[in-house]
C-alpha positions as MATLAB code, in Angstrom:
seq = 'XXXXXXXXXXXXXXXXXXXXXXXXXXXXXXXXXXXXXXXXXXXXXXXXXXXXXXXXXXXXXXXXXXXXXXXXXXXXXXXXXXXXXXXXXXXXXXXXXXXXXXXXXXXXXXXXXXXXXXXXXXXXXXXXXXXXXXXXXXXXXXXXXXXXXXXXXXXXXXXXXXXXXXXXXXXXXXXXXXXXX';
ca = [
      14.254    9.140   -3.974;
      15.718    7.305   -1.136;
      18.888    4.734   -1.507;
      18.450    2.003   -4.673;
      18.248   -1.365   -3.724;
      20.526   -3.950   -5.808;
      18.506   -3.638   -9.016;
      17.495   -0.114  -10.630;
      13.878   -1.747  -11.300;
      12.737   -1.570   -7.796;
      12.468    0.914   -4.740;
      13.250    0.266   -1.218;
       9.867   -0.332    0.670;
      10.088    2.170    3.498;
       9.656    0.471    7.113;
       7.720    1.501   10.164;
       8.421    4.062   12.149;
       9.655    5.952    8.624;
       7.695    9.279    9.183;
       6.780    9.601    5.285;
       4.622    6.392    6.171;
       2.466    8.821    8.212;
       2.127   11.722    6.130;
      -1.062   12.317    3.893;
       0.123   12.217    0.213;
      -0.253   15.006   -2.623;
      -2.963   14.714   -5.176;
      -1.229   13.924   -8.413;
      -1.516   16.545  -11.291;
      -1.009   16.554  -14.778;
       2.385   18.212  -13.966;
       3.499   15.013  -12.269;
       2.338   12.509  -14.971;
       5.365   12.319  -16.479;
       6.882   10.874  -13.128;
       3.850    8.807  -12.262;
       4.601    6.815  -15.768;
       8.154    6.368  -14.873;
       7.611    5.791  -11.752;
       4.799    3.028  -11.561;
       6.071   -0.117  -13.512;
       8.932    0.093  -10.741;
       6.544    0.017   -7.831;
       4.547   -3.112  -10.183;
       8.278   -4.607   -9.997;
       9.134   -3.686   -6.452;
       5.580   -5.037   -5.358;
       6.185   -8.406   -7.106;
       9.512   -8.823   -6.314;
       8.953   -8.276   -2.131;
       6.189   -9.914   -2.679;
       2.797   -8.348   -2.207;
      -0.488   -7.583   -3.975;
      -0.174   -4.112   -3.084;
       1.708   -1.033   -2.919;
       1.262    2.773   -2.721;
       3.512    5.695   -3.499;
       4.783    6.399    0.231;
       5.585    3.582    0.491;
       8.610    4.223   -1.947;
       8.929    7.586   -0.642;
       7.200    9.240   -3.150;
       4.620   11.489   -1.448;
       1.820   10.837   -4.840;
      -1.729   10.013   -4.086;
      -0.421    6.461   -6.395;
      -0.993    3.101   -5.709;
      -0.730   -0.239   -7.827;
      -2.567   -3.706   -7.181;
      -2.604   -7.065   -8.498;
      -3.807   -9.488   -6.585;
      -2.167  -12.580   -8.803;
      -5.790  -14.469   -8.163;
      -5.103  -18.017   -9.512;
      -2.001  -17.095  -10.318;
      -2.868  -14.902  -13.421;
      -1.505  -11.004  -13.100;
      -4.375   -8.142  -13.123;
      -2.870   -5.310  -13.065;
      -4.491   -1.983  -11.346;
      -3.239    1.581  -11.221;
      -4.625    3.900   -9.161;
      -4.120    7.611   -9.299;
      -6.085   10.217   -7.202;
      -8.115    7.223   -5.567;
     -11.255    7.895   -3.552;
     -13.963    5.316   -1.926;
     -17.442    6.875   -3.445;
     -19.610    4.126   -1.714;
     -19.321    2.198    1.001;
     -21.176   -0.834    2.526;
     -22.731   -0.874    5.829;
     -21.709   -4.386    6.049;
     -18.517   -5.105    7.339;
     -15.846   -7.927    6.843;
     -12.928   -8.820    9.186;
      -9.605  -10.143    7.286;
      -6.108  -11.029    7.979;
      -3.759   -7.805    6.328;
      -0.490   -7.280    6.352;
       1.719   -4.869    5.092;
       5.403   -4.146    3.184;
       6.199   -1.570    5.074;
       5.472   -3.895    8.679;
       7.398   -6.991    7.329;
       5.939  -10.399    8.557;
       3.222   -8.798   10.663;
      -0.059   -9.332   10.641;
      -3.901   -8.738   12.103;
      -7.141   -9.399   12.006;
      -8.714   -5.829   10.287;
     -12.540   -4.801   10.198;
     -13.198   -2.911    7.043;
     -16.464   -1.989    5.097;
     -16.796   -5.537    2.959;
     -17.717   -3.595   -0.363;
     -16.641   -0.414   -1.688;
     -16.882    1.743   -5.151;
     -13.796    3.302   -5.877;
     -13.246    6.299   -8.416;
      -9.744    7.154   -9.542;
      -7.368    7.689  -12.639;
      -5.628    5.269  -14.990;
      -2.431    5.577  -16.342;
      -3.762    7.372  -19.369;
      -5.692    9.883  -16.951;
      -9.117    8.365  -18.046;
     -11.676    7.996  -15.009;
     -12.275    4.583  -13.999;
     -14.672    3.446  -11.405;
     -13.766    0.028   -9.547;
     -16.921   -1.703   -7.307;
     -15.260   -3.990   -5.035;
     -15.739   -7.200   -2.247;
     -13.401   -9.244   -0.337;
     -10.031   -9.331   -0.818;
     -10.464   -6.685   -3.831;
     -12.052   -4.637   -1.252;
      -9.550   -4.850    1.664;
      -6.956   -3.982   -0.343;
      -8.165   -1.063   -2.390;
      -8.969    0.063    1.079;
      -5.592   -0.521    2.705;
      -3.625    1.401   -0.302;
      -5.920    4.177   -0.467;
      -5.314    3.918    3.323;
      -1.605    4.493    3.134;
      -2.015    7.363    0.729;
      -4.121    9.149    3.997;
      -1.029    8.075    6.058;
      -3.085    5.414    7.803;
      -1.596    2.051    8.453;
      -3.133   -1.061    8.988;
      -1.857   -1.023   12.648;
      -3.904    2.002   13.367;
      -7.058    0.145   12.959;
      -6.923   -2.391   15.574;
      -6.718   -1.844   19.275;
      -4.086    0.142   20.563;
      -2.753   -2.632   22.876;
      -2.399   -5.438   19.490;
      -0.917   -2.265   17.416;
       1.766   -2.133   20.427;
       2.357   -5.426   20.499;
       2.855   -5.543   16.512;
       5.103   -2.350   16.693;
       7.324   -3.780   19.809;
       7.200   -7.066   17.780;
       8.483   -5.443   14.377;
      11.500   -3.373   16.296;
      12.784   -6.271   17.946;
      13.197   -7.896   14.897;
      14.629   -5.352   13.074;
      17.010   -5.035   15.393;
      18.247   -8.747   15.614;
      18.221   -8.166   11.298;
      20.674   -5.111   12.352;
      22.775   -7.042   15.011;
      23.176  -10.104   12.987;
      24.294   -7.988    9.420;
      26.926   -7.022   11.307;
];
């Protein structure tokens, strides 16, 4: 794994234009359970601690088809793991919402997504779960199982707003850069 950030409970979030943000993650097999356990109450920490309500392996560097959720809705944690996710259904309807993303700090668009989806994937203890999904639920399952493709949120809205987002992020980064020093 990459550098450790000030505690050893989280991970640094990887930032656009990190090229392991882009690359389609490796199925996770029993072989790498052992890792995944280890390795997913640090994204849980790393997630809550940036904050989000979402986070997926690559993110962290770790090339896993992993992601973790909790949306925090009315303030009361719900936990989700996701190994090996997959969207098994889809809705023809579609709903537009505002995403953003840990690895694009303090960016943001509007992003049209199927509004329902069923989800299949693994638990922590391997056992096949099956998640059916709307709104924000929805979105986001979508966006993590997203990043585990090596699709970001940027790359589904119009190449002259993901542009604009990307210049945007840089520049801002690089004032962060210019005024740490």
């Amino acid at each position: 794994m990459r550098g450790m950030t000030e505690t050893s409970d989280t991970l640094p979030i990887l930032v656009v234009p990190d090229a392991a943000l882009k690359a389609r993650a490796k199925p996770v097999t029993p072989a790498d359970m052992e890792r995944v356990h280890a390795l997913v109450p640090r994204m849980f920490a790393t997630m809550y601690k940036a904050p989000g309500i979402g986070l997926a392996a690559p993110q962290v560097g770790v090339g896993l088809r992993c992601a973790v959720i909790d949306l925090m809705a009315d303030n009361v944690s719900a936990p989700i793991t996701l190994i090996n996710p997959e969207v098994v259904a889809r809705s023809e309807e579609l709903a537009t919402r505002e995403e953003g993303c840990l690895s694009l700090p303090g960016q943001y668009a509007e992003v049209t997504r199927p509004a329902r989806v069923t989800v299949r994937h693994l638990d922590l203890d391997g056992v096949k779960r099956e998640i059916r999904a709307e709104g924000l639920l929805a979105a986001c399952l979508q966006h993590e199982i997203d990043h585990l493709d090596g699709v970001l949120f940027v790359d589904r809205v119009s190449a002259l707003k993901r542009n604009m987002i990307l210049r945007r992020l840089a520049k801002e980064l690089r004032q962060k850069r210019a005024e740490a020093m």
